[in-house]
Backbone as a printed PyTorch tensor [residue, N CA C, xyz], in Angstrom:
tensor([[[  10.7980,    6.4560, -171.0970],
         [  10.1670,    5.4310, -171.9180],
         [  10.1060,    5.9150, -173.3700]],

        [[  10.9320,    5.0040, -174.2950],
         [  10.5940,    5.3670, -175.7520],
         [   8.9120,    5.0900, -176.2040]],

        [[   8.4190,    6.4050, -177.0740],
         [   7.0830,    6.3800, -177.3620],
         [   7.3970,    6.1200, -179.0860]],

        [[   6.4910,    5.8090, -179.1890],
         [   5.8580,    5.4440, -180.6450],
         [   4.8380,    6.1650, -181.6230]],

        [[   5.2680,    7.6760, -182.0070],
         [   3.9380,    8.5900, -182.6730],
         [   3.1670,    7.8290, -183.3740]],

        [[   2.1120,    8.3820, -183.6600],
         [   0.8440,    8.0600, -184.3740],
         [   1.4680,    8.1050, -185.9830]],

        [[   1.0530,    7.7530, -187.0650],
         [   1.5360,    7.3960, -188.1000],
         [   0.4700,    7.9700, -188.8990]],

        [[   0.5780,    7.4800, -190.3940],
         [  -0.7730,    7.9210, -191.0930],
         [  -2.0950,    7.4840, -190.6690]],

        [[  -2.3300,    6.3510, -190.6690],
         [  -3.5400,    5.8540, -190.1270],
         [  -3.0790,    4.9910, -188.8760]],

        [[  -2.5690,    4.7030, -187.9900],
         [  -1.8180,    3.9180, -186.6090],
         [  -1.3940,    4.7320, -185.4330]],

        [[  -2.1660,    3.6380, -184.4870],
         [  -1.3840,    4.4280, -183.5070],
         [  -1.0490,    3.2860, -182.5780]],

        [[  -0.1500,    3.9100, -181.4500],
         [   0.9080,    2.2600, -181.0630],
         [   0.8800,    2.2830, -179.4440]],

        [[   1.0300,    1.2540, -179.2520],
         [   0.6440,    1.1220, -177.3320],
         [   1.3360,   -0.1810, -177.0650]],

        [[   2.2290,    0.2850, -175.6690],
         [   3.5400,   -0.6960, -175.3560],
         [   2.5970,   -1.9200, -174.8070]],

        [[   2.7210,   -2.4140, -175.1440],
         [   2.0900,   -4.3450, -174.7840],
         [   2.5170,   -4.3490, -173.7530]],

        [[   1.9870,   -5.1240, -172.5260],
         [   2.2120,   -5.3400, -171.3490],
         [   1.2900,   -7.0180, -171.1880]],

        [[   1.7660,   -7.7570, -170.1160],
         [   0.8120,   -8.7010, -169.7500],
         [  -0.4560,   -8.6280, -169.3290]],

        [[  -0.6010,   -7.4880, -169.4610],
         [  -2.4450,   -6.7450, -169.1550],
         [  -2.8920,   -7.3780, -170.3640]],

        [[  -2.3340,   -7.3780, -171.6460],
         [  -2.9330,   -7.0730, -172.7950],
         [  -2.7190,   -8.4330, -173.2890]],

        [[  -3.1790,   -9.5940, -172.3910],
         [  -3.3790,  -11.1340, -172.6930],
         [  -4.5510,  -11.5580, -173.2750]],

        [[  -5.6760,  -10.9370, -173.4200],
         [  -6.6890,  -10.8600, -174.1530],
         [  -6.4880,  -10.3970, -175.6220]],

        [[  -5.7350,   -9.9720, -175.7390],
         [  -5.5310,   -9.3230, -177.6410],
         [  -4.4670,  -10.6190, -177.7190]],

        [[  -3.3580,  -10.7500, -176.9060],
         [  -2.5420,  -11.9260, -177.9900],
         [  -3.3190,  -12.7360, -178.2110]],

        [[  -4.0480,  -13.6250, -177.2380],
         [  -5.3460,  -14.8710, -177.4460],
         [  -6.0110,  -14.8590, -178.0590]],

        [[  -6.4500,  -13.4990, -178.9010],
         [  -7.0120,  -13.1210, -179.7230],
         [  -6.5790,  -13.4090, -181.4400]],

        [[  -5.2120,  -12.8150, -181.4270],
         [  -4.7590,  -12.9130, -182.5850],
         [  -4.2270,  -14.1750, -183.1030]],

        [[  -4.2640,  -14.9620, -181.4870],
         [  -3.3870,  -15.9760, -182.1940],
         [  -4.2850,  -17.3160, -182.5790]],

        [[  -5.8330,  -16.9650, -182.6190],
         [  -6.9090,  -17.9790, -183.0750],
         [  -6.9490,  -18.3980, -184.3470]],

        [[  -6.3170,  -17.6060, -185.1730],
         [  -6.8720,  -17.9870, -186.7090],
         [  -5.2770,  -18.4190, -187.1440]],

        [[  -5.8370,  -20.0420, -187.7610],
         [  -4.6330,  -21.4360, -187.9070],
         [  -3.8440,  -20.0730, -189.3040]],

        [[  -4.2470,  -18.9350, -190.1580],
         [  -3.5670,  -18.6740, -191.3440],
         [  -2.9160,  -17.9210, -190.4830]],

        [[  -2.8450,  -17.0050, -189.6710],
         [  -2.2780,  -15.6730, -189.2070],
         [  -0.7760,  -16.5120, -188.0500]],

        [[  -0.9060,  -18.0930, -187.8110],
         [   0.0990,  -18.8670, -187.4340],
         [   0.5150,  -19.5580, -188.6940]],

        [[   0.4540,  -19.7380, -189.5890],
         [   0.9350,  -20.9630, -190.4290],
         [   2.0810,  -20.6860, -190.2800]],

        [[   2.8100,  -19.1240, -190.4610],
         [   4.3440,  -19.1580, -190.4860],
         [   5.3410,  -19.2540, -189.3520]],

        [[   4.1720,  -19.2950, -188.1540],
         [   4.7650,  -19.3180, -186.7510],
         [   4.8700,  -20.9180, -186.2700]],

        [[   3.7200,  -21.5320, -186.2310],
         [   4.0260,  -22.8740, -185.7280],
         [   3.4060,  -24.0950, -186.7050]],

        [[   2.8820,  -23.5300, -187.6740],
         [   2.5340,  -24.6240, -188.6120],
         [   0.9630,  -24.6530, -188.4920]],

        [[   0.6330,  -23.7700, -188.1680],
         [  -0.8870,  -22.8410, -188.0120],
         [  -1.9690,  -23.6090, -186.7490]],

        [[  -0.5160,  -24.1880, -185.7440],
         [  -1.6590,  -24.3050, -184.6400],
         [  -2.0710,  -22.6750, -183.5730]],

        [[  -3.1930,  -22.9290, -183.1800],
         [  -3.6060,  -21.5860, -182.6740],
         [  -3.0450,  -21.8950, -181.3330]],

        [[  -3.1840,  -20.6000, -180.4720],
         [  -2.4760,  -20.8400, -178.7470],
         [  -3.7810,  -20.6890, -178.2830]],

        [[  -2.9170,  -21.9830, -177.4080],
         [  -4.2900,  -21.8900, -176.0230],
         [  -4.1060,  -20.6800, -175.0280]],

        [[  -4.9300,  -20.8070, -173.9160],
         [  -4.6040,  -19.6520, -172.4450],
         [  -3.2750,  -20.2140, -171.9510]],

        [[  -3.2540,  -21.5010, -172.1390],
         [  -2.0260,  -22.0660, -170.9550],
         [  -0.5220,  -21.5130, -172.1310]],

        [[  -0.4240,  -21.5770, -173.4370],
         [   0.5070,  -21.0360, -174.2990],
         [   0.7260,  -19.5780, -173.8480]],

        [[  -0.4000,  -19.1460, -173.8690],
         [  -0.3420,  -17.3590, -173.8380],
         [   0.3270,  -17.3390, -172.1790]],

        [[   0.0860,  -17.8710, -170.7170],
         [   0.3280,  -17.6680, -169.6300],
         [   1.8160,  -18.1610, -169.3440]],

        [[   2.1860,  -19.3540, -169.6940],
         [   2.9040,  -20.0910, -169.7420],
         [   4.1700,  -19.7570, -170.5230]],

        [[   4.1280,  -19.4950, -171.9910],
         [   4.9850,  -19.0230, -172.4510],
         [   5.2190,  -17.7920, -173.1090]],

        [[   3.8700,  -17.5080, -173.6460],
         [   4.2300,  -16.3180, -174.4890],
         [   4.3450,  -14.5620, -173.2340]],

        [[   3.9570,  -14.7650, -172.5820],
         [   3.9590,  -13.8370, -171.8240],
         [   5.3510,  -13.9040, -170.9160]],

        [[   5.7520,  -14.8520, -170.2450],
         [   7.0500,  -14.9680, -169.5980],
         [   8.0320,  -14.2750, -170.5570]],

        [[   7.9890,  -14.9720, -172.1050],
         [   9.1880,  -14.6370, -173.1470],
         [   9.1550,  -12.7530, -173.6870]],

        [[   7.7540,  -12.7660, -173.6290],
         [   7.9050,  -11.1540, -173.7580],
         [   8.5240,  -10.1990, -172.3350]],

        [[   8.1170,  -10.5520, -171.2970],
         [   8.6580,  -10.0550, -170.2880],
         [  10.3230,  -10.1450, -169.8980]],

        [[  10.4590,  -11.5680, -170.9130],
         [  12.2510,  -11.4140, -170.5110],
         [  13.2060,  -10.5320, -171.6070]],

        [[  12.3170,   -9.8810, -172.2780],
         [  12.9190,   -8.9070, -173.1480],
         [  12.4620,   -7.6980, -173.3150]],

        [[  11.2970,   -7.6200, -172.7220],
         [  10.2500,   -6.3510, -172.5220],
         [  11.5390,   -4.7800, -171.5250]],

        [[  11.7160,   -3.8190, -172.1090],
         [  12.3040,   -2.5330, -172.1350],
         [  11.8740,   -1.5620, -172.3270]],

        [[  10.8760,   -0.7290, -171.6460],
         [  10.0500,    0.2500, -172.7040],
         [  11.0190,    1.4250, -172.2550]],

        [[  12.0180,    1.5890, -171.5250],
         [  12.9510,    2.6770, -172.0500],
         [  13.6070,    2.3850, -173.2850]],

        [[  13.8540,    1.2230, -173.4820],
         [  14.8340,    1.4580, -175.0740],
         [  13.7850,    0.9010, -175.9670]],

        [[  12.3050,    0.6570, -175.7620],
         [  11.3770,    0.3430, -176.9590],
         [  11.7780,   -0.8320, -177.1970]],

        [[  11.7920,   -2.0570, -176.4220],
         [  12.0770,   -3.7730, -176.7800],
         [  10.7420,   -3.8500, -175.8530]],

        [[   9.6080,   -5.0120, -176.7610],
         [   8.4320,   -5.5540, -176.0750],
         [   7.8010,   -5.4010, -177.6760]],

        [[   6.4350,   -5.5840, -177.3770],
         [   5.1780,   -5.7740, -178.3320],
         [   4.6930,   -4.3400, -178.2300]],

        [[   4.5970,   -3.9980, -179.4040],
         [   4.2040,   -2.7430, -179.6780],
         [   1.9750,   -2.8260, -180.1470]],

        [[   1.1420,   -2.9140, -179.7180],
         [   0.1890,   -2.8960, -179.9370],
         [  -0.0680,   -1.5720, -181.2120]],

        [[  -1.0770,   -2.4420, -182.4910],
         [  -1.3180,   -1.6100, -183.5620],
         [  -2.5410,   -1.6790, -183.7390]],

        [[  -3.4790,   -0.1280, -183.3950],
         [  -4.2760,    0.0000, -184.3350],
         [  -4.7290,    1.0930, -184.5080]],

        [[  -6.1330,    1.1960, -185.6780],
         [  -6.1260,    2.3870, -186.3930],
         [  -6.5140,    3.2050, -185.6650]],

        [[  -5.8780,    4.5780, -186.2300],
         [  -6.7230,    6.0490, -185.9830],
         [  -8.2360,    6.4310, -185.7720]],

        [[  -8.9060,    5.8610, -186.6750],
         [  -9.9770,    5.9850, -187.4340],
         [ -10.5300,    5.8600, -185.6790]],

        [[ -10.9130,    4.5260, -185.6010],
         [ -11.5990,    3.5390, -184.7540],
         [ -11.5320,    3.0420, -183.4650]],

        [[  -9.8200,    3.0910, -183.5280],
         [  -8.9670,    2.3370, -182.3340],
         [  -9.4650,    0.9050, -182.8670]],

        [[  -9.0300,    0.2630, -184.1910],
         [  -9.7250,   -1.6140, -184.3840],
         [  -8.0520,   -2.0160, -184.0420]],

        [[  -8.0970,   -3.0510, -183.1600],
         [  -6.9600,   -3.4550, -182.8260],
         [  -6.4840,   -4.2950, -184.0550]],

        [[  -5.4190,   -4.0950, -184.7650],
         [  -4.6990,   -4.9370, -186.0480],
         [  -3.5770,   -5.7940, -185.8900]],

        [[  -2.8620,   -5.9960, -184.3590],
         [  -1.7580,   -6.7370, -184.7290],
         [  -0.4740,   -5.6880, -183.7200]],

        [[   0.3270,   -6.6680, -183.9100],
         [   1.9060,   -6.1560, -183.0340],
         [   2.7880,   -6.4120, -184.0800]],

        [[   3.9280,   -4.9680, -183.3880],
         [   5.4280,   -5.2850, -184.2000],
         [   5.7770,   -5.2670, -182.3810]],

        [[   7.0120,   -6.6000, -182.8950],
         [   7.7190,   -7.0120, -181.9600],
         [   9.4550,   -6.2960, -182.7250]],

        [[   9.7640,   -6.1060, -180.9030],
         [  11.5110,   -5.4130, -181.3340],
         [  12.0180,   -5.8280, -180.2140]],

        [[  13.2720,   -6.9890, -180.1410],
         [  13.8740,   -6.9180, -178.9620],
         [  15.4850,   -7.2160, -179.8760]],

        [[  16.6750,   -7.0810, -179.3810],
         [  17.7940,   -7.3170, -179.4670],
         [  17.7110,   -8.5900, -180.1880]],

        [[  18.5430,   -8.5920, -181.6390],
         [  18.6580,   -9.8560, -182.3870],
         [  18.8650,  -10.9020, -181.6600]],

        [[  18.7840,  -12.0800, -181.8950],
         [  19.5600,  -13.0740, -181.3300],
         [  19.1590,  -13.8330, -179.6990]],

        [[  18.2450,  -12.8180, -178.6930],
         [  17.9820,  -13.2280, -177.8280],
         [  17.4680,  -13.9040, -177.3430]],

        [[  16.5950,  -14.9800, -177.9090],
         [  16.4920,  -16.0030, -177.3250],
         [  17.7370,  -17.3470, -177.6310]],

        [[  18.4980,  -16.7910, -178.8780],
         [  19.6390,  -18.0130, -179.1510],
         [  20.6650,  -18.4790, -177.8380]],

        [[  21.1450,  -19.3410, -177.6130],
         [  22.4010,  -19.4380, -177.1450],
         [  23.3260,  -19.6400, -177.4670]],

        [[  23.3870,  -19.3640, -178.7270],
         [  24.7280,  -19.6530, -179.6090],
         [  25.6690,  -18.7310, -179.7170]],

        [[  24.8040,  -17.5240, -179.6620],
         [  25.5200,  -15.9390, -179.9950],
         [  25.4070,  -14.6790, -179.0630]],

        [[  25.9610,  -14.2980, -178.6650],
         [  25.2400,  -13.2490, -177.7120],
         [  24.8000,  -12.0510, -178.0420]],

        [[  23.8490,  -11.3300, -177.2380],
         [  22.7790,  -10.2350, -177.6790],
         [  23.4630,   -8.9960, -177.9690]],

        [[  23.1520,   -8.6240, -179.1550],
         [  23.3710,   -7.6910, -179.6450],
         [  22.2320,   -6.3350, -179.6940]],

        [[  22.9350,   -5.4590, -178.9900],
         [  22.0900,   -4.2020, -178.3250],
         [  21.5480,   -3.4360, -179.0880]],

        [[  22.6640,   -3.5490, -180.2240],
         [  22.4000,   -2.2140, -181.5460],
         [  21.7610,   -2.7470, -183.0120]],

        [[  21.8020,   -4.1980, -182.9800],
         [  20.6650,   -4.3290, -183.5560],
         [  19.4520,   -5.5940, -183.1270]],

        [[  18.4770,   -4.5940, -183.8680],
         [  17.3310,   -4.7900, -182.4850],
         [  16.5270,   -5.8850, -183.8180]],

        [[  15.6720,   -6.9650, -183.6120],
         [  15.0120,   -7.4210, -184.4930],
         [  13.9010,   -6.9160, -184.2610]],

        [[  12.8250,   -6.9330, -185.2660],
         [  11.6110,   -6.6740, -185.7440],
         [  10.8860,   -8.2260, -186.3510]],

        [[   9.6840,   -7.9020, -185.7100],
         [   8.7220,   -9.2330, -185.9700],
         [   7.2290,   -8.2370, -186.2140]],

        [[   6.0830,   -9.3890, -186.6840],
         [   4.7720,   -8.6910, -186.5030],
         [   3.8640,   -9.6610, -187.2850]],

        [[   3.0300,   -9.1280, -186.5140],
         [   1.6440,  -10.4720, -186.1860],
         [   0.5020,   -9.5340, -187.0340]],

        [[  -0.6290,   -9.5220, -187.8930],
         [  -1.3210,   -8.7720, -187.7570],
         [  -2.5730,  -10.2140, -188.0170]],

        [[  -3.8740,   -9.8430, -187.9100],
         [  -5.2020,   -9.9660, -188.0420],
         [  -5.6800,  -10.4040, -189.5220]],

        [[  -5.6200,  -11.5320, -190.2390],
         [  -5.8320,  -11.9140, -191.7350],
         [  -6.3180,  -10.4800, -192.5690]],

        [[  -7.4020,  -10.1240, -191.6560],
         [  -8.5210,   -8.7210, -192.0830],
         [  -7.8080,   -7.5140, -192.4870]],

        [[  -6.3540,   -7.6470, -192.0710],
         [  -5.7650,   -6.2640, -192.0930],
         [  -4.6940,   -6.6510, -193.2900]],

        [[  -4.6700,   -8.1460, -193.7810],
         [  -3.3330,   -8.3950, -194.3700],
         [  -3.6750,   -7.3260, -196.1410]],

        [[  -2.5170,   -7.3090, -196.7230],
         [  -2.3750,   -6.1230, -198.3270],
         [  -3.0420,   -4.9340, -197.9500]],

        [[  -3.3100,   -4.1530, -197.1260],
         [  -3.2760,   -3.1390, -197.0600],
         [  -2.5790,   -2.0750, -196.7020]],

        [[  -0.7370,   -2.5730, -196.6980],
         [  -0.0790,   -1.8840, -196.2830],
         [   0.0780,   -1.6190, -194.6040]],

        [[  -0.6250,   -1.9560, -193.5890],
         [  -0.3900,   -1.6870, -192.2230],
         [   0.6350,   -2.8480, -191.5210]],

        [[   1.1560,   -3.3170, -192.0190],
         [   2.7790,   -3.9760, -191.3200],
         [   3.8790,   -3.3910, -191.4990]],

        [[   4.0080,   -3.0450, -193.1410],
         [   5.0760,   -2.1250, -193.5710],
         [   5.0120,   -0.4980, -192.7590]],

        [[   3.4000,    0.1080, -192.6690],
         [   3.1530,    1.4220, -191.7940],
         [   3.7050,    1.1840, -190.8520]],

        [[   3.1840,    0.4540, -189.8560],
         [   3.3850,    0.0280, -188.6020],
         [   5.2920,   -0.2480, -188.2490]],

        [[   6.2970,   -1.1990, -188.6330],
         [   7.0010,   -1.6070, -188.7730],
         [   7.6130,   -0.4990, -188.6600]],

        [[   7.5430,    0.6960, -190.1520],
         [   8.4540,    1.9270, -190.2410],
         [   8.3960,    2.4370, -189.2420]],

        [[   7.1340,    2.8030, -188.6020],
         [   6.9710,    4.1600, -187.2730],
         [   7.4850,    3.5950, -186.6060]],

        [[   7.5370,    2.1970, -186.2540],
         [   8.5450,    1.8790, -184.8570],
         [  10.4010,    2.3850, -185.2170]],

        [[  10.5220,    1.8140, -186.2170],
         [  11.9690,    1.5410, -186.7710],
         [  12.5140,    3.2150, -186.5730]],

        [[  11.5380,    4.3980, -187.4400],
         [  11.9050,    5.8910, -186.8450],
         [  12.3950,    6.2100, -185.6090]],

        [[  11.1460,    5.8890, -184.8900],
         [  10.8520,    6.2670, -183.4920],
         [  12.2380,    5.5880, -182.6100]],

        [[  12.3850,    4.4840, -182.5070],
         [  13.5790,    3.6170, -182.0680],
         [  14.9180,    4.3950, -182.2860]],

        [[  14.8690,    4.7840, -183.9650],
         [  16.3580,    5.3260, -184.4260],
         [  16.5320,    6.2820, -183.7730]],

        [[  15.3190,    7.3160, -183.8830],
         [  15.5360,    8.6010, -182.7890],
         [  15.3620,    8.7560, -181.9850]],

        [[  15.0970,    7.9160, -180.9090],
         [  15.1090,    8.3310, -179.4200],
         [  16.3130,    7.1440, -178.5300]],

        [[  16.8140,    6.5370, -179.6940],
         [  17.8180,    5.5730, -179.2470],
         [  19.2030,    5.8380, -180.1230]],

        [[  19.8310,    6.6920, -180.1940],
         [  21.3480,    6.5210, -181.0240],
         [  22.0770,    5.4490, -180.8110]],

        [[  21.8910,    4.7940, -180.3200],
         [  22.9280,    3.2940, -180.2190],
         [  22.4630,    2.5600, -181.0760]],

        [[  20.9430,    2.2890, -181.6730],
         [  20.4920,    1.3680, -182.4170],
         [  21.2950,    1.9240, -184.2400]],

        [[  22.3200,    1.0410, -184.6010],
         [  22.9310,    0.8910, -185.6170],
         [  21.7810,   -0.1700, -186.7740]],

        [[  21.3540,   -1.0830, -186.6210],
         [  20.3260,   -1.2700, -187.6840],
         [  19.4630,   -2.7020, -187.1940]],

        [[  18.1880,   -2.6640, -188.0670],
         [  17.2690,   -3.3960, -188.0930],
         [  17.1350,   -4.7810, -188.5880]],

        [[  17.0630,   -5.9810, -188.3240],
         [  16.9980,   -7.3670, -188.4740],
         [  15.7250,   -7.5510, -189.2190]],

        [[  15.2980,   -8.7010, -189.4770],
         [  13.7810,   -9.4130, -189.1840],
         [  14.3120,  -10.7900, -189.9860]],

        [[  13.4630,  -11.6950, -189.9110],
         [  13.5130,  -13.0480, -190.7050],
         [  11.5600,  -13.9070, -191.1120]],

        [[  12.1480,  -14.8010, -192.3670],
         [  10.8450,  -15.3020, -191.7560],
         [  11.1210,  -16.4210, -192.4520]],

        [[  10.2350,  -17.5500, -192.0090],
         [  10.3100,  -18.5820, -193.2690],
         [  10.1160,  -18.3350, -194.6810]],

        [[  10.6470,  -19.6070, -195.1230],
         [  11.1970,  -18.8960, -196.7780],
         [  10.1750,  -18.9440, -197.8140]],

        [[   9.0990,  -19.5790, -197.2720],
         [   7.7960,  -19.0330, -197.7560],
         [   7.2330,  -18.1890, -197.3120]],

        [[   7.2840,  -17.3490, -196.5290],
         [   6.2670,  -16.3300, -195.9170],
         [   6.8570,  -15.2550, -196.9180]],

        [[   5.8350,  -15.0610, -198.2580],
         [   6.3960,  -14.0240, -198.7700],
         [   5.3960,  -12.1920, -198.0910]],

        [[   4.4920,  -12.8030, -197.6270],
         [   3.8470,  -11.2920, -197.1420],
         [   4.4060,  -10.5560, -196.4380]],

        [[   5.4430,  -11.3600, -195.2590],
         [   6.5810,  -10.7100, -194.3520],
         [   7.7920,  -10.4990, -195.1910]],

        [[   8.4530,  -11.4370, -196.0680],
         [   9.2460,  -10.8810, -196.8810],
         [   9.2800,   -9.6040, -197.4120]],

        [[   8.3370,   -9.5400, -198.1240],
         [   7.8450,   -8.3000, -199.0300],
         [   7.9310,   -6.9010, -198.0560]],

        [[   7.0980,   -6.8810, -197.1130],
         [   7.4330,   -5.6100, -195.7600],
         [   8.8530,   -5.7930, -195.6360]],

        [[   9.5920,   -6.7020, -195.7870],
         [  10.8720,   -6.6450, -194.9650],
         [  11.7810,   -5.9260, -195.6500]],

        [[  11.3890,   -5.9960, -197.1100],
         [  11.8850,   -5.5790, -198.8570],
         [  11.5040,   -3.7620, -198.6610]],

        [[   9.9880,   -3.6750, -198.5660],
         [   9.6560,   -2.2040, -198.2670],
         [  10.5430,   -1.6830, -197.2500]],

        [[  10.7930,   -1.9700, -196.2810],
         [  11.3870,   -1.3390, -194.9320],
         [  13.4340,   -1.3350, -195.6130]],

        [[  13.2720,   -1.3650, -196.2050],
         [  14.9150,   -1.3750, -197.1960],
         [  15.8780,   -2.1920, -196.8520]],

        [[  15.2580,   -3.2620, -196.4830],
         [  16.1600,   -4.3390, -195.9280],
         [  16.6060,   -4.9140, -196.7200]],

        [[  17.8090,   -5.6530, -196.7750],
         [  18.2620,   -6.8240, -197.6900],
         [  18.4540,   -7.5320, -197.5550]],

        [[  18.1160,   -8.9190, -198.3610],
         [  18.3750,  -10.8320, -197.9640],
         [  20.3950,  -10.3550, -197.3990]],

        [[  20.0340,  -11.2730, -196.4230],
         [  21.8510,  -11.6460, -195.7170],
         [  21.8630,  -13.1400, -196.2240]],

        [[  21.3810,  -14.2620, -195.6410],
         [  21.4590,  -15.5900, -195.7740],
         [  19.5950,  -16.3390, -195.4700]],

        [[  20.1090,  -18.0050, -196.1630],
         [  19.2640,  -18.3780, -195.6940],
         [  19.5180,  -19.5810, -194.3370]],

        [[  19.0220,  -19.5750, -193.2420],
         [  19.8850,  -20.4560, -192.3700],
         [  18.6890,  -21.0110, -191.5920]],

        [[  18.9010,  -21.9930, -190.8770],
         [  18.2250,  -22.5750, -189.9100],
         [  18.2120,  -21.7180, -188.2890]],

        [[  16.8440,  -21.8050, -187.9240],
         [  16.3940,  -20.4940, -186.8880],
         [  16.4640,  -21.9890, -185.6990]],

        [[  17.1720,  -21.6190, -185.2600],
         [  17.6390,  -21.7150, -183.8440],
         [  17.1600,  -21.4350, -182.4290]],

        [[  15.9990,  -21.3480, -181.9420],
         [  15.4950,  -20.7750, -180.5330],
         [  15.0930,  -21.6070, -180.1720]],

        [[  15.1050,  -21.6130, -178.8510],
         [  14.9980,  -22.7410, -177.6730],
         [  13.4370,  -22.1520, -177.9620]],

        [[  12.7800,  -23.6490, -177.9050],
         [  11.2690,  -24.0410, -177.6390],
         [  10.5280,  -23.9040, -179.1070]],

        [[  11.6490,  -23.8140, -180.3700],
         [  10.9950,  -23.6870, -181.7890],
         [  11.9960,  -24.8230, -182.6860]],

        [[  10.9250,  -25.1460, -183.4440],
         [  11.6520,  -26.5040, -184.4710],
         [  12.9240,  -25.8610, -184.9770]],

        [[  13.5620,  -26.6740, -185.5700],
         [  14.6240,  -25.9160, -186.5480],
         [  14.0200,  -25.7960, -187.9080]],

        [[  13.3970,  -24.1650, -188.2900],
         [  13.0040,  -24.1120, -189.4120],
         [  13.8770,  -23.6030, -190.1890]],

        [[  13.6500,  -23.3050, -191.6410],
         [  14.6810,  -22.8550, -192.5560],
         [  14.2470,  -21.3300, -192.7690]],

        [[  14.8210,  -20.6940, -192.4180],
         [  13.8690,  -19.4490, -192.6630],
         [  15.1100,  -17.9770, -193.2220]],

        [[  14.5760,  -16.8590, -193.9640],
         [  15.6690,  -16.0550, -194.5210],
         [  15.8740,  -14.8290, -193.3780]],

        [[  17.5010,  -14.0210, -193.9340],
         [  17.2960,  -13.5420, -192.6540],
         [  17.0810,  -11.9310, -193.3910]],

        [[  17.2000,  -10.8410, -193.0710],
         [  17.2280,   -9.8470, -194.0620],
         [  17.4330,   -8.6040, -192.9500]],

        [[  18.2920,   -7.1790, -193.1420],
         [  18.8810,   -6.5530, -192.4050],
         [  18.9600,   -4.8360, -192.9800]],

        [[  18.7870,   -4.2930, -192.4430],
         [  18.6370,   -2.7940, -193.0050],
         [  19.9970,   -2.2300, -193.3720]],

        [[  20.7090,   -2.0500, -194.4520],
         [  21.7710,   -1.6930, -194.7760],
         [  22.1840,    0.3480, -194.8340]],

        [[  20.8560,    0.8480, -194.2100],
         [  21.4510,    2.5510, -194.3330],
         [  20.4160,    3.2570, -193.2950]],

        [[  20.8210,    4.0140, -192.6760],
         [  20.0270,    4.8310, -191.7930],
         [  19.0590,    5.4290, -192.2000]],

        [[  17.4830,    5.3900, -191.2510],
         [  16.3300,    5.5890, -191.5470],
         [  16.1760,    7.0270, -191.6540]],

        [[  17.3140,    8.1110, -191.0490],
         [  17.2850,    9.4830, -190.1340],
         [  16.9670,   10.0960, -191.8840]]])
């Protein structure tokens, strides 16, 4: 099982469907969704129904694909997930690509400008590079307003590729940018 070290202030724990009480959690407040569904919050039947099935059909904790649970050192205050599974996998347009893995992440309004997405984000992206040599590079996207995920995506040395319409079965067609790590983290 790929692990995830502790970081400056973070420490990281593989998400499992045990841990249906923290997504239900995070996903209450309409700002911490605006860029996900147009800031409706999930019910239990969302979290049972879908969000948990979809993590499980990509969930890998030998190669580190699932929800990575984030929080601090200090406290253990739970802040949020970086998500990593193979680009492209829920599309059916294109098929999954092994070696590069996308990156997503949710955090808690409370935790947003203080730097813990970009923390968080990197220690996975390390940890992944080195205990996985096949992973050639890092994805993420977001809508083309979400500049707070932009901006992490900018820190993590990624660069705009295109802007295109996001494609996944059970999500609108939004317009959203895509952006891709152009040099090894090692």
């Amino acid at each position: 099982m790929i692990t995830v070290p502790n970081s400056e202030r973070l420490t990281f724990t593989f998400m499992t469907p045990a841990h249906k009480q923290q997504l239900f959690d995070l996903d209450q407040d309409p700002e911490v969704m605006k860029y996900i569904n147009g800031g409706k919050v999930s019910t239990w039947d969302d979290i049972h129904n879908r969000f948990i099935p979809r993590l499980q059909a990509y969930a890998n904790p030998d190669k580190g694909w699932g929800l990575w649970m984030v929080e601090t050192l200090a406290n253990n205050e739970y802040l949020g997930w970086i998500l990593v599974r193979p680009t492209e996998f829920f599309n059916d347009e294109k098929p999954t690509e092994e070696n590069n893995l996308e990156l997503g992440w949710r955090f808690f309004k409370k935790s947003w400008g203080k730097g813990y997405g970009t923390e968080a984000a990197m220690a996975v992206m390390r940890a992944l590079q080195a205990q996985n040599p096949d992973v050639e590079k890092f994805s993420a996207m977001a809508e083309i307003d979400n500049n707070g995920s932009i901006n992490i995506m900018k820190k993590l040395g990624m660069s705009y590729q295109k802007t295109d319409t996001y494609k996944e079965v059970g999500f609108d067609n939004m317009e959203v940018v895509y952006y891709h790590t152009t040099q090894s983290l090692r």
